[in-house]
N, C-alpha and C positions, 0 to 999 in steps of 0.2 A: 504494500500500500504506500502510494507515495505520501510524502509529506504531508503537502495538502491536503489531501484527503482524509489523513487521522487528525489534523488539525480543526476539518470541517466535523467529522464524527463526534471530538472530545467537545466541539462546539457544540453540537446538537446535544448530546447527551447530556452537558449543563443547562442549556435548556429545560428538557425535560425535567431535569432535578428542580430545578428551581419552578415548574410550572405545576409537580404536585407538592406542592407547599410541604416540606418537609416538617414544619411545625405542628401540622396538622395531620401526619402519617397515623399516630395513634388512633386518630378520631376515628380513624377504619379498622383500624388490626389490633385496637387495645379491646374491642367489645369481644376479639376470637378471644381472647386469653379470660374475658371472665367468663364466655360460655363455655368455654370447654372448662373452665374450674369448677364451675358448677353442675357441669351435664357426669363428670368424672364419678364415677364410680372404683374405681382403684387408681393405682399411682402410672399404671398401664396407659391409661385412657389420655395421658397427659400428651402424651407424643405417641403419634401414625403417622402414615402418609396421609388423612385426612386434613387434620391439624395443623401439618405443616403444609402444607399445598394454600389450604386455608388464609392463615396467617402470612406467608410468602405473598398471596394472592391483592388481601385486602390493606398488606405491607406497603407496594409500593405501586404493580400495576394498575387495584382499580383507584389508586387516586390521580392516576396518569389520566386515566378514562374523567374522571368524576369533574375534576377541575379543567380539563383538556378539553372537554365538552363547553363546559362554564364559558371558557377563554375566547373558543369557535365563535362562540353566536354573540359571545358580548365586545366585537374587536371594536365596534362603532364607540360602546359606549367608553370601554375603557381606553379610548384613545386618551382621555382626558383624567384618566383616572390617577391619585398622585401614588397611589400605593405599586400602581407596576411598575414604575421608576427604580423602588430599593430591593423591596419585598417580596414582589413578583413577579413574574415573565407577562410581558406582552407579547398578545401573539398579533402578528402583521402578515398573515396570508399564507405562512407558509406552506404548501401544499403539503409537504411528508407529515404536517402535525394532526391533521384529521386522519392519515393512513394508522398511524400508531394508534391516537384514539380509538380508533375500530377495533386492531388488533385486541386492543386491554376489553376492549369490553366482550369478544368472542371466545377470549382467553380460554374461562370457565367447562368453555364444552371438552377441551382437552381434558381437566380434573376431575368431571360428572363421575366417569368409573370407579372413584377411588372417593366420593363420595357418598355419604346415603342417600336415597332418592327422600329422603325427609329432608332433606337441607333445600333442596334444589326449588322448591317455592321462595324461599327467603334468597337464595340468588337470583332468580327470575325478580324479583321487587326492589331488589336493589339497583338492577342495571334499567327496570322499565321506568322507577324513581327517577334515579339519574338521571336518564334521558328526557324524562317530560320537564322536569322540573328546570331545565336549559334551551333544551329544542323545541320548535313550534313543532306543532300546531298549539300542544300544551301550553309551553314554558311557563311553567305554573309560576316561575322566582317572579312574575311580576303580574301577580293574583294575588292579590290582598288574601291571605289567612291561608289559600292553596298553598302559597310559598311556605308557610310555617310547616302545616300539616305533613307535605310531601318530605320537610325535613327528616322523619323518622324512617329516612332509607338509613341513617345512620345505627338504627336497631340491627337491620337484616345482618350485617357480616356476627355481630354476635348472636342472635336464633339461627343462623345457619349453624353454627360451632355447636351450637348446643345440641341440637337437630343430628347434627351427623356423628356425634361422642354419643347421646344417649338413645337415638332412635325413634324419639316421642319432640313432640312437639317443646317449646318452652311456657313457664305459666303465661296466663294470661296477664298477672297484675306485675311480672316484669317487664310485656311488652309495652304496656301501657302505659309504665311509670320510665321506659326509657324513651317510648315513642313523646311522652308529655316533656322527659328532659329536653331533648332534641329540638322542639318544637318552640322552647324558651333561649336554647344557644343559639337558634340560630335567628330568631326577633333580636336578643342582643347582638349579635355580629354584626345584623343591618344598623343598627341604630347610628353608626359613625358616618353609614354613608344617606343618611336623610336628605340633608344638603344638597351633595352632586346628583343623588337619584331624582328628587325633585326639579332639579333644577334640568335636566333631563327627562322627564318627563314620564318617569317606572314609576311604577305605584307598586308599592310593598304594604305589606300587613305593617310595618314600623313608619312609613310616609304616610300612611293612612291615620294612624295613629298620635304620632308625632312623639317626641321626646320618654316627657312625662309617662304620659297613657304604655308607652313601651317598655318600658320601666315596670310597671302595675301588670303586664299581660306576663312579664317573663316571671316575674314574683307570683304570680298567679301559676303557671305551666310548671312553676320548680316546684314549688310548695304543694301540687295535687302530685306531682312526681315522687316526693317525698313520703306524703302520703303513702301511694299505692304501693313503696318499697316496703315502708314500713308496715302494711296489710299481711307481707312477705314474712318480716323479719325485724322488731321494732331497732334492732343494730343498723339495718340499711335505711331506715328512715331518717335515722340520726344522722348517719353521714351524709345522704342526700339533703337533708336540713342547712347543711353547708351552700346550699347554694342560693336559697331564697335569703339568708339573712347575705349574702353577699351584694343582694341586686339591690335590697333596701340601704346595704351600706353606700356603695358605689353610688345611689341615686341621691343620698342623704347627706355625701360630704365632695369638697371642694376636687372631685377627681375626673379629668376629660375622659370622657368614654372611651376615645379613640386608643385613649392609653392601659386604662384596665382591661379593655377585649384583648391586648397580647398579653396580659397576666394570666387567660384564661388556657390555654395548651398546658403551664404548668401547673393549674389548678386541677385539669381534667389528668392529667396525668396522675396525680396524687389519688385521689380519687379511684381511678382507676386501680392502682396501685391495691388501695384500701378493698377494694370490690375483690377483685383478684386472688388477695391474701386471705380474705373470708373465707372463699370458696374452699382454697386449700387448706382451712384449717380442718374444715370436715374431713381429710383424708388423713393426715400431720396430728392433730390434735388429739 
């Protein structure tokens, strides 16, 4: 390979790196490690070829997919947008960036065998999520409250985990209470971009709302999240609890949005952490 050409590859490939938000990796592949903590039935169940395929999968491909979609259809808006400057890749038409996109999202048919056929509902929602909630005809992300709701694609990669370690579905009141998390992180994520989305002309569940009131809906979606964990386990309500007194702090003291929402990767990770080590104590304990 000549020069150039590994020059252009190392090119593209930091691309890619930086266009699935490496801050945000976990938000897909932390939910594999609590369901399979929890689906586990012995110290066996922790690692397969399921598991890891899994995790490998919602690692780093599908957020190549998840946000490489986002990027595709939002290139108008976010020509003006200030956060592709440091944080994120702007994408400018390149034709090989929707080839990949595709690949990541077809990925899965390759791992279906070495998957349970229980999981493979929760993949099919993840990637049909994905895509509506970026691509027309849908593109729910700028449908007031469809944008929130469609957020709990971020449940699917952990009920798939769960699904394909225990065989049976996951409870109902954990999908509910993670579908309702989701539905609150990701009203706070919009809330920074109110401003340029309005002023462009999206309408989001947080534009519709405005500041305040988004503030009250995400304290609202953590706190029945909280709940419904705690319905589970009054231990996970507790820790989930952590998140509605965060939205009333954040809202209640002198701190820019724009700045607490990257506190939140390593809040979610703690968190996650905490979920994870629960599970394992029922094996360990």
């Amino acid at each position: 390979m000549a020069d150039g050409d590994d020059r252009g590859l190392r090119s593209r490939l930091a691309y890619l790196l930086t266009l699935s938000r490496p801050r945000f990796w976990l938000y897909l592949a932390g939910p594999v490690l609590v369901g399979v903590a929890y689906a586990a039935d012995g110290v066996g169940d922790l690692v397969s070829p399921a598991t890891a395929v899994l995790f490998a999968y919602f690692l780093l491909p599908a957020n190549v997919f998840l946000y490489g979609i986002n990027d595709v259809y939002d290139r108008e808006i976010d020509a003006t947008n200030p956060k592709k400057e440091d944080r994120e890749a702007r994408y400018r038409g390149q034709r090989w960036v929707p080839a990949v996109v595709t690949g990541c999202a077809v990925l899965p048919i390759l791992f279906l065998p070495l998957v349970q056929s229980t999981a493979w509902p929760w993949l099919a929602a993840f990637l049909v999520l994905g895509t509506a909630y970026s691509a027309p005809p849908a593109r729910f992300k700028t449908t007031p409250l469809l944008d929130s709701i469609s957020n709990g694609l971020y449940v699917a990669p952990g009920a798939a985990a769960y699904a394909a370690v225990a065989g049976t579905q996951p409870p109902l009141l954990a999908i509910g209470g993670g579908w309702l998390w989701a539905m609150g992180m990701h009203t706070f994520s919009a809330i920074p971009d109110i401003e340029p989305d309005r002023a462009t002309g999206i309408r989001t569940t947080a534009t519709v709302l405005g500041k305040g009131r988004s503030y009250a809906y995400c304290g609202a979606c953590w706190l029945a999240s909280a709940v419904a964990f705690g319905a589970l386990d009054p231990r996970l309500g507790v820790l989930m609890a952590v998140y509605p007194v965060l939205v009333v702090s954040i809202a209640t003291a002198s701190v820019a949005v724009d700045r607490a929402y990257w506190w939140f990767p390593a809040i979610n990770t703690a968190v996650g952490a905490a979920l994870t080590m629960g599970g394992l104590w029922r094996l360990y304990g």
